[in-house]
Structure formats: structure tokens, C-alpha cells
VEXDREN-2710 file (C-alpha; in Angstrom, 1 decimal):
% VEXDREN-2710
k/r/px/py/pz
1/UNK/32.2/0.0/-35.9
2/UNK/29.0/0.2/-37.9
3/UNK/25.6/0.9/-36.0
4/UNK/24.5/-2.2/-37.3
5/UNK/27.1/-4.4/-35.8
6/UNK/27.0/-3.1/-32.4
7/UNK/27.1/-5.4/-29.9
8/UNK/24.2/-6.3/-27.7
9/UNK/24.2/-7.1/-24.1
10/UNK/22.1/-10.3/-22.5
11/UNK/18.2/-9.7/-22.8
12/UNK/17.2/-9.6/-18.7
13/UNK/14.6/-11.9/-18.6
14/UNK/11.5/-10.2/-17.1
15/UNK/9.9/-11.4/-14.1
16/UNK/6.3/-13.1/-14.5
17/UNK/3.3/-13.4/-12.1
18/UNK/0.3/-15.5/-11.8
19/UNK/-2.6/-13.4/-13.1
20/UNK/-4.6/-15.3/-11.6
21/UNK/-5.6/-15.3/-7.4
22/UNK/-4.9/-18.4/-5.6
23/UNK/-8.1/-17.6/-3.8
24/UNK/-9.9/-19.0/-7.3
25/UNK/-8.3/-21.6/-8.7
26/UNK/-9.3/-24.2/-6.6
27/UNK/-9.9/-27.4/-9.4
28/UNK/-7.0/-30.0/-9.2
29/UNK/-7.8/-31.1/-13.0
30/UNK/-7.2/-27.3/-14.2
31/UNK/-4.0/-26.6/-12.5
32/UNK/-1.3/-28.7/-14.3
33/UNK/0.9/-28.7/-17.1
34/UNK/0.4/-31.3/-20.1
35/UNK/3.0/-30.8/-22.3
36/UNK/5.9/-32.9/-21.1
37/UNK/7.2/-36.0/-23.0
38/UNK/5.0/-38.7/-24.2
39/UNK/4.1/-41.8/-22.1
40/UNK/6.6/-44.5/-22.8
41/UNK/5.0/-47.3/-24.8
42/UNK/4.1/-50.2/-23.3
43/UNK/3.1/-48.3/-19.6
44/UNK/-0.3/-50.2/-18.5
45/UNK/-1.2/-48.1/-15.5
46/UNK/-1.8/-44.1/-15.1
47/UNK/-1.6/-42.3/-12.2
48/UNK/-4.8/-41.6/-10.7
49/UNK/-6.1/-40.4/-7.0
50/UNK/-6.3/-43.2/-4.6
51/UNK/-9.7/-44.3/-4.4
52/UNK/-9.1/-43.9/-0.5
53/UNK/-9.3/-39.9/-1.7
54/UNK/-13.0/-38.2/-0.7
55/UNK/-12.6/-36.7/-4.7
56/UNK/-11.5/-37.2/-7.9
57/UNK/-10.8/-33.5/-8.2
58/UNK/-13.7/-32.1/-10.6
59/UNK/-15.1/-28.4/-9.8
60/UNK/-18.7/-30.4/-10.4
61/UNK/-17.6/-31.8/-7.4
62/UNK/-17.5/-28.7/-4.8
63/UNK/-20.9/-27.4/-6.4
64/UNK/-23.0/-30.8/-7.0
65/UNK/-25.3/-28.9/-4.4
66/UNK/-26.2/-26.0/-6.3
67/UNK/-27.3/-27.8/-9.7
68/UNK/-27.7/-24.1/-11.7
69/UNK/-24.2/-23.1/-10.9
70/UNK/-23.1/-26.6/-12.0
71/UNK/-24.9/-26.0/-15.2
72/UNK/-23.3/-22.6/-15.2
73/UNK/-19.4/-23.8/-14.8
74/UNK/-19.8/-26.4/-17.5
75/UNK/-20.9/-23.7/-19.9
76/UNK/-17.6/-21.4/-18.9
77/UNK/-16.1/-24.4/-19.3
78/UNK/-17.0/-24.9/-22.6
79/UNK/-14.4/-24.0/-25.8
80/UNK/-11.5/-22.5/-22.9
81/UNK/-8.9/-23.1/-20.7
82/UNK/-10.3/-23.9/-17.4
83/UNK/-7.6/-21.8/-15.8
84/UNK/-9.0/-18.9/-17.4
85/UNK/-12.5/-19.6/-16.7
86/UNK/-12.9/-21.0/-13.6
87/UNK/-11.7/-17.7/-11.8
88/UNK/-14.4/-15.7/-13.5
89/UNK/-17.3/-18.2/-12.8
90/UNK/-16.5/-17.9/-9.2
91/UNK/-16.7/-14.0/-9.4
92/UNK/-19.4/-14.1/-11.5
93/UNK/-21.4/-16.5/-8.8
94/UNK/-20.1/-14.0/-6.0
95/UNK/-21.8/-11.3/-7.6
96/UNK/-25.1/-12.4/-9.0
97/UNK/-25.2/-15.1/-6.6
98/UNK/-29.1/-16.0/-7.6
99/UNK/-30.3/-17.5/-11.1
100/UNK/-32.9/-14.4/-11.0
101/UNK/-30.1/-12.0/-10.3
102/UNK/-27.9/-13.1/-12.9
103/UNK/-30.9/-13.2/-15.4
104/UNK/-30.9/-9.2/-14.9
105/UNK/-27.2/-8.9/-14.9
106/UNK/-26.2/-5.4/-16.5
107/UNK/-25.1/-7.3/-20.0
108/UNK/-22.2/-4.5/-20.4
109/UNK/-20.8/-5.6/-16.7
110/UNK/-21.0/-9.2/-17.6
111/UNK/-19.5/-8.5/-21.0
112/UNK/-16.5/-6.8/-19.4
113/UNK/-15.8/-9.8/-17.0
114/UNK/-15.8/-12.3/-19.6
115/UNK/-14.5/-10.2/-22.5
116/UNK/-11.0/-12.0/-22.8
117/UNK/-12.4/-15.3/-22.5
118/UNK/-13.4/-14.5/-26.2
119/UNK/-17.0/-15.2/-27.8
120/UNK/-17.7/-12.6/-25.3
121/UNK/-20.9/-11.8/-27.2
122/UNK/-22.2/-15.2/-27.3
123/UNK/-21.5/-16.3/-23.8
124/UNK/-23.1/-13.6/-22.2
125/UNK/-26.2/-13.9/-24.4
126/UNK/-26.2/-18.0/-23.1
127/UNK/-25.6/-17.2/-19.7
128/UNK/-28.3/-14.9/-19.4
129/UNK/-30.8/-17.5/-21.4
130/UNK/-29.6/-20.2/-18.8
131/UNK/-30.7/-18.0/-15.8
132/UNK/-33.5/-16.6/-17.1
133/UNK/-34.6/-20.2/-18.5
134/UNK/-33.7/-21.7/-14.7
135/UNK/-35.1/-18.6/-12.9
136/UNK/-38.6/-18.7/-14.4
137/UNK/-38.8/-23.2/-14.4
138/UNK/-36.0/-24.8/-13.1
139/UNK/-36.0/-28.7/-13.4
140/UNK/-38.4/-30.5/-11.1
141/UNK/-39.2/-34.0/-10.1
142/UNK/-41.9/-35.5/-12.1
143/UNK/-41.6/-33.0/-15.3
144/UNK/-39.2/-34.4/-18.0
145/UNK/-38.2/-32.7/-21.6
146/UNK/-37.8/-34.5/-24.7
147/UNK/-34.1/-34.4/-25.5
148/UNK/-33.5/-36.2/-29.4
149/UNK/-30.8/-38.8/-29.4
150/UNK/-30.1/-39.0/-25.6
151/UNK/-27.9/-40.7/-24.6
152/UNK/-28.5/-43.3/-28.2
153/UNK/-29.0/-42.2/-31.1
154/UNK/-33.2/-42.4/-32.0
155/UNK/-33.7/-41.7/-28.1
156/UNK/-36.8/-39.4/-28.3
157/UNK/-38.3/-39.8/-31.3
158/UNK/-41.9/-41.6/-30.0
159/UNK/-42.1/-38.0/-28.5
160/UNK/-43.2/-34.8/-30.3
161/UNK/-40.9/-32.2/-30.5
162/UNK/-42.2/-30.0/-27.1
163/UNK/-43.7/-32.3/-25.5
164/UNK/-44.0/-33.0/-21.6
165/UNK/-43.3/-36.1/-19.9
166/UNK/-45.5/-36.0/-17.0
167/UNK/-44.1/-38.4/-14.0
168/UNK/-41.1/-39.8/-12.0
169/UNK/-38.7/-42.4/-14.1
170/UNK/-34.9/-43.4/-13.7
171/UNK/-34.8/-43.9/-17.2
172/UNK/-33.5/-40.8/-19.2
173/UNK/-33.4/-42.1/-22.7
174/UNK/-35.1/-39.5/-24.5
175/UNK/-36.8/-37.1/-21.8
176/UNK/-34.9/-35.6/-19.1
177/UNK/-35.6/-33.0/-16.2
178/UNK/-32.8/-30.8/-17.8
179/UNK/-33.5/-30.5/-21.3
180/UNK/-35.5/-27.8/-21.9
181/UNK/-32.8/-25.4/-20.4
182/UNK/-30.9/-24.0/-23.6
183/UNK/-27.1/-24.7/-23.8
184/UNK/-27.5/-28.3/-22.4
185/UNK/-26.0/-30.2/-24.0
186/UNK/-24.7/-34.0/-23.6
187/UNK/-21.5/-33.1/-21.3
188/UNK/-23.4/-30.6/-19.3
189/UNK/-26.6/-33.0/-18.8
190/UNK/-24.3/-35.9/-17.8
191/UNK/-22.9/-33.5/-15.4
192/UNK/-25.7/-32.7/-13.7
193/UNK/-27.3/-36.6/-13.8
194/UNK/-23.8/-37.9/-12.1
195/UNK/-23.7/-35.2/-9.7
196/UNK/-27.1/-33.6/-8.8
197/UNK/-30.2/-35.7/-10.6
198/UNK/-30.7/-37.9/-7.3
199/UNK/-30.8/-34.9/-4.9
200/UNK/-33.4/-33.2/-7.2
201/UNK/-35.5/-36.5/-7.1
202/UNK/-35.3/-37.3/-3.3
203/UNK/-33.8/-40.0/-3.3
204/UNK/-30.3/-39.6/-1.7
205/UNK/-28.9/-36.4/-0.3
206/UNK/-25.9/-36.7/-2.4
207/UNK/-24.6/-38.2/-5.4
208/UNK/-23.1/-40.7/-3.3
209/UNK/-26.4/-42.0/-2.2
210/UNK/-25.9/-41.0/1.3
211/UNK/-29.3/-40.9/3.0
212/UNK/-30.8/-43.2/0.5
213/UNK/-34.6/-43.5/0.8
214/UNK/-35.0/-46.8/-0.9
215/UNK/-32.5/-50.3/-0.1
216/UNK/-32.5/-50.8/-4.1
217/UNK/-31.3/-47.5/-4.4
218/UNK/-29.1/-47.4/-7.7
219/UNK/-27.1/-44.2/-7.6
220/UNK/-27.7/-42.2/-11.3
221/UNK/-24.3/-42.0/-11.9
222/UNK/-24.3/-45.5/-12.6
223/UNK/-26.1/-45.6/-15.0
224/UNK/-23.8/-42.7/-17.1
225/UNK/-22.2/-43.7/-20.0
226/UNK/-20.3/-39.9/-21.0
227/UNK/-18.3/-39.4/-24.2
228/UNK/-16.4/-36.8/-22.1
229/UNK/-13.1/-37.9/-21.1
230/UNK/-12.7/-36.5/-18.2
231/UNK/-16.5/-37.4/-16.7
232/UNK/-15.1/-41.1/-18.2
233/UNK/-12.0/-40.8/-15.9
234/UNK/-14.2/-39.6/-12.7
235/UNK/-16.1/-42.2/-13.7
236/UNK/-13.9/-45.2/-13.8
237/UNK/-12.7/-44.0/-10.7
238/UNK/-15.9/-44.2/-8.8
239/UNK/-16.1/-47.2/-9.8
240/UNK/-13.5/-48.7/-8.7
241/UNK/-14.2/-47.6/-5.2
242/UNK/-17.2/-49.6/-5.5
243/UNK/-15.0/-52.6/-6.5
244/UNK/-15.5/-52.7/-10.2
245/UNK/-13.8/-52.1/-13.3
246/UNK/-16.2/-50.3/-15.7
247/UNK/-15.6/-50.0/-19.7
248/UNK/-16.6/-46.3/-20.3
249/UNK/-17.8/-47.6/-24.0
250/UNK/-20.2/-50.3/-23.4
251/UNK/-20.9/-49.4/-19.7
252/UNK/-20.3/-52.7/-18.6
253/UNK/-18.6/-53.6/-15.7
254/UNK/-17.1/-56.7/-14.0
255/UNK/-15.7/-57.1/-10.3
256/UNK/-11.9/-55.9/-10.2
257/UNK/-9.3/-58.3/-9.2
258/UNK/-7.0/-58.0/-5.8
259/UNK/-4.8/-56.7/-7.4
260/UNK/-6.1/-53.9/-9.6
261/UNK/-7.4/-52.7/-5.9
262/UNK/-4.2/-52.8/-4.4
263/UNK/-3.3/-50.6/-7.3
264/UNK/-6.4/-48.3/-6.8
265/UNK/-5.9/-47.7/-3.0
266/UNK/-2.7/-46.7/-4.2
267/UNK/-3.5/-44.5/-6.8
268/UNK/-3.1/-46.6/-10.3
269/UNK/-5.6/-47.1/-12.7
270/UNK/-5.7/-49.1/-16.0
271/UNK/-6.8/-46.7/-18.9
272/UNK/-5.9/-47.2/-22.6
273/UNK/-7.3/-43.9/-24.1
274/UNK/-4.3/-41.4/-23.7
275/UNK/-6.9/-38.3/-23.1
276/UNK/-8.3/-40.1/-20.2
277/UNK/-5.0/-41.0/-18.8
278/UNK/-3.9/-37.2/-18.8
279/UNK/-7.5/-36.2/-17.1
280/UNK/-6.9/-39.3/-14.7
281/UNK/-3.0/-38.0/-13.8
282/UNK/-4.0/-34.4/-13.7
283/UNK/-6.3/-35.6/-10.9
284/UNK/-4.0/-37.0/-9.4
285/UNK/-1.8/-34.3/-9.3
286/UNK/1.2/-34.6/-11.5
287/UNK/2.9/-33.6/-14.8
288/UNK/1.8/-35.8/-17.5
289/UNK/2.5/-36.2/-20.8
290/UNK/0.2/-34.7/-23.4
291/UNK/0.0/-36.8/-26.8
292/UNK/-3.0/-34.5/-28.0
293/UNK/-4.4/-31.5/-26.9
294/UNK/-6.8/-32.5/-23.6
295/UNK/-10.3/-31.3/-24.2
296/UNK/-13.1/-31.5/-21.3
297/UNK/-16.0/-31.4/-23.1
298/UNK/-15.1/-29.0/-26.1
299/UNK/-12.3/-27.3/-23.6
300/UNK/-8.8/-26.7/-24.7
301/UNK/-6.5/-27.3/-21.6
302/UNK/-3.8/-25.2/-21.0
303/UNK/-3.1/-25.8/-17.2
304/UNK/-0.4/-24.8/-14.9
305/UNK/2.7/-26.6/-14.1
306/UNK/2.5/-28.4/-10.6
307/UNK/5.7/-27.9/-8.1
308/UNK/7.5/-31.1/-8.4
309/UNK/9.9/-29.2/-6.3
310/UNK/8.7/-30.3/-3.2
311/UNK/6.6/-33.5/-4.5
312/UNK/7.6/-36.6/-3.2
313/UNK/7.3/-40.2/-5.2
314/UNK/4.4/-41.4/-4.7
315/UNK/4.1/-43.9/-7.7
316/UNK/6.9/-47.0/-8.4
317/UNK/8.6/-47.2/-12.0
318/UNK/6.5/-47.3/-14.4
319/UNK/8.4/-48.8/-17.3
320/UNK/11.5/-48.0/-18.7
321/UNK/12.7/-45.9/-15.5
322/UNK/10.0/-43.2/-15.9
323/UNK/8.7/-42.2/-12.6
324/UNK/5.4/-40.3/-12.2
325/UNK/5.4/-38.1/-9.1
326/UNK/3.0/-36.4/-6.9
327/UNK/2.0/-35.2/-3.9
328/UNK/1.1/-36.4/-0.5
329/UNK/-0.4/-33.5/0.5
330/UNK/-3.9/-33.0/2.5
331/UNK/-6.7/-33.0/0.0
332/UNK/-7.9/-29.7/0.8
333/UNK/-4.7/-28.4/0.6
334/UNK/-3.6/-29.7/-2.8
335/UNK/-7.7/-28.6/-3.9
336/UNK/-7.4/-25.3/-2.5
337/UNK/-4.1/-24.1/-3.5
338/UNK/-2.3/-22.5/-6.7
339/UNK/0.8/-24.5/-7.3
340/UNK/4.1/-22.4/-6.5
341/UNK/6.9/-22.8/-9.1
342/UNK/10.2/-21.2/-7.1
343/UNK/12.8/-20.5/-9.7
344/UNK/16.4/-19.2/-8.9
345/UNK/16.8/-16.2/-10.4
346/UNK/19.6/-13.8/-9.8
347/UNK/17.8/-10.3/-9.5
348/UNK/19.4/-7.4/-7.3
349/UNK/20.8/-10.4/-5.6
350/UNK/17.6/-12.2/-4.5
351/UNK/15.7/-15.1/-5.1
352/UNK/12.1/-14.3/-7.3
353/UNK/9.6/-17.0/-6.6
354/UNK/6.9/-17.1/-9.3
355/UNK/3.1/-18.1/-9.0
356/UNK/1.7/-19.8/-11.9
END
């Protein structure tokens, strides 16, 4: 028989690990897979954490306390899969664990670290500006920046192009805290006004408004209006623990019915935009369907698949016989860890169970 008609045995299929430590990936939102089936027509509700949850599941979340490192995570977040660049923010903060310190970071180190995250060259230069730019006048109370077309379009223009806005002011239309940091732009400033503006003010100790200093205390999130879909999905959720039912276009809001909070308490939300409903699932903890690529900010998703293995319905039909599942899990627990896929794979006679 010819060479060339030789018969070939089975390829062995090659074993693969997570590359990445479970010790990092700690962001609910980053850690499941979007590219099932589309969502059957006609499905009114998306999956979403019950608003009895203490999170929606955002890594703004765990650092709304340390507003630079907020600042920084956005940026890595920025143009890349957040399950490739949430690992190295967290080593990067372990190591240069001060905006000063970073600032003087070796650039060939830092390089090296974020090399196959791509724009290497560009990122590092950024990073460096932001910590040299927060090291040297980080944003205080009572200083503001003008911003151009922030959050509306023509926001800014009575002021001239450096100017300072000296004094205190909940409105941000045109001049905020934040602004003169370079990289800022609209996602990462509405990050830090939903989850670390009031801190820096004094007037709560967290974003929440706990410890309030003033009765009319109106937390800033409130008054947010993002174009990210994802801040519009955290957004629509916090919300709705307040008992509202906000439109993420207009800002408006009206008092949700009895019903729409049964739904909320037990994790169902009304969303339209299919984006939002991914970011809103994700949250929530379950494979979703993926009509376009998800983007958080400028970031291209590519999260891992969750273990429906052991998942238990948590959700009724949802149209057509289509059930979304998820986890009951504690919420540290389904925070903290890297989904496990187990797959049964003959190999020497064992079982390989694969980390993804």
C-alpha cells in the first residue's frame, strides 16, 4: 500500500488546563461562557442575581475602596478579555501595591507581565501616566476638572480648556474630580462616580450610602446614566433593590410593581437590550446565549464556561421549554472560585477533570 494511503489511527485528544490560578479570577461577570444558542424570541425576563444578593458581581465591587486601583482595573479592562486581564491586575497590585510605586515600576518588568495581553507598549506607557498622574494629585473634594461633553454632549464648554473648578457640587456635568487623570474616560469615570465619588466627598462611607452624613443624602450612583452595558445591568439592578424600575436611556425611573419584585427577589429582571441581558445572566451565574460579541466598556468577552454539572434550577421555564440554570451556591463561594468543568475522559483508565 502506498505511503500516502496509510492508514491513520484516532488523534488522542490532549489534555488541557486552566492557565489561569483560581486564586485570581475572582469576578462572577468574567468567568462564563457566551456562546450557547440564542435566546428564544418572545422571552421577557433574564436571569439576573436576586436582589436579596449583597453584589451584582462587578470586580468594581471588591475594590470601590481603593478608587486608584478601580481606575487601574477598568483600564486592563479595556480592549481584552477580562479572563485574561483580571489575573494580571491582581499581580500587578500585589507587587507595586502603591500609585507612587507603580509610577517607578521597572517599565521592562511591567512590559513582560502584560506582554500577551497585546498593546503591550501602550498599556504600560498608560499605566504608568495613571500612577504617576494619581501619585503626584490624586482627586480631592472641592477641586473639579473640566471634562467636554460629560455625561451630554456641550457639557463643559462655559469652561476653558484647563480650567479649575474650585468647590464642592453633586453636579458633574462638565467638571469632575476625576478628569484630569489621563485615560479616563466615560466608562472608567462612571465607574468610579457609582462606586467611590461619595466616599471621596464624605458623605457616606460606601457607595451604598451607609453612614450617610446628611437625611437628603442622594447616593451618586443615582444619578449615573452609563452607556456601558454592563454598569447599565449593575445598575438596573440596584435599582430595583430600591424598589424601582429604571430606564438606563432616559434615567427615569417609576416604582416597580409586586410582581416585577417577586421576580427580583428571585433573580429575574426585565431587560430588552440582548448585551445587557448576557451581562445581567453572567451575573447571575449561568450560560447564556450570546447574540453579539459582549463588550464591557470597549472589552471583548471571552469567559469561561460555568459547571452546570452540579447547578441546580434555579429559574422556571422561560418560554418554549428553555430553562436557564444556576447556582445556589454561597456568594463568596460562587465570587471566589474558578468554575470546574469535570469531563470523562478515558486516559490510562482514569477520569481527567479540567479547570477552565
Amino acid at each position: 500500500m502506498p505511503s500516502s494511503q496509510k492508514r491513520r489511527g484516532p488523534t488522542k485528544k490532549r489534555k488541557t488546563t486552566g492557565a489561569i490560578s483560581e486564586h485570581f479570577i475572582t469576578d462572577r461577570v468574567d468567568k462564563f461562557n457566551t456562546t450557547g444558542k440564542k435566546r428564544v424570541a418572545g422571552v421577557s425576563y433574564a436571569p439576573t442575581p436576586s436582589i436579596n444578593e449583597k453584589s451584582f458581581g462587578l470586580i468594581q465591587e471588591k475594590i470601590w475602596n481603593e478608587p486608584f486601583w478601580l481606575i487601574i482595573a477598568v483600564t486592563f479592562l479595556n480592549k481584552t478579555a477580562g479572563r485574561s486581564a483580571v489575573p494580571v491586575f491582581w499581580k500587578i497590585r500585589q507587587k507595586w501595591p502603591q500609585p507612587y510605586l507603580l509610577a517607578q515600576a521597572d517599565s521592562h518588568e511591567l512590559l513582560g507581565m502584560i506582554h500577551h495581553l497585546g498593546l503591550q507598549n501602550q498599556r504600560c506607557k498608560r499605566i504608568k501616566q495613571i500612577a504617576h498622574a494619581w501619585a503626584s494629585c490624586p482627586p480631592v473634594v472641592g477641586k473639579r476638572f473640566r471634562i467636554l461633553h460629560y455625561p451630554n454632549k456641550g457639557d463643559g464648554k462655559d469652561y476653558k480648556k484647563d480650567e479649575i473648578i474650585e468647590g464642592d457640587a453633586d453636579d458633574c456635568a462638565g467638571a469632575v474630580e476625576l478628569a484630569h487623570i489621563p485615560g479616563c474616560g466615560r466608562y472608567a469615570i462612571d465607574s468610579w462616580r457609582i462606586f467611590c465619588r461619595d466616599v471621596m466627598r464624605g458623605l457616606a462611607k460606601d457607595y451604598n450610602g451607609y453612614g450617610k452624613q446628611k437625611e437628603d443624602f442622594e447616593a451618586e450612583w443615582k444619578r449615573v446614566v452609563p452607556e456601558d452595558k454592563e454598569l447599565r445591568a449593575c445598575l438596573r439592578w440596584m435599582w430595583l433593590r430600591e424598589g424601582y424600575i429604571w430606564d438606563p436611556l432616559t434615567g427615569n425611573k417609576r416604582e416597580a410593581t409586586e410582581e416585577e419584585m417577586e421576580n427580583a427577589v428571585k433573580g429575574q429582571m426585565e431587560i430588552e437590550d440582548e448585551v445587557e441581558r448576557k451581562f445581567a445572566a453572567q451575573a447571575a451565574g449561568l450560560v447564556v446565549s450570546s447574540p453579539e460579541k459582549a463588550r464591557r466598556g470597549d472589552l471583548g468577552e471571552t469567559p469561561v464556561k460555568q459547571n452546570l454539572a452540579t447547578a441546580e434550577a434555579k429559574f422556571e421555564v422561560m418560554g418554549n421549554g428553555e430553562i436557564a440554570e444556576g447556582s445556589d451556591a454561597d456568594e463568596q463561594d460562587v465570587i471566589a472560585s474558578t468554575p470546574v468543568r469535570k469531563k470523562e475522559q478515558k486516559r490510562n483508565g482514569a477520569n481527567v477533570t479540567e479547570k477552565v
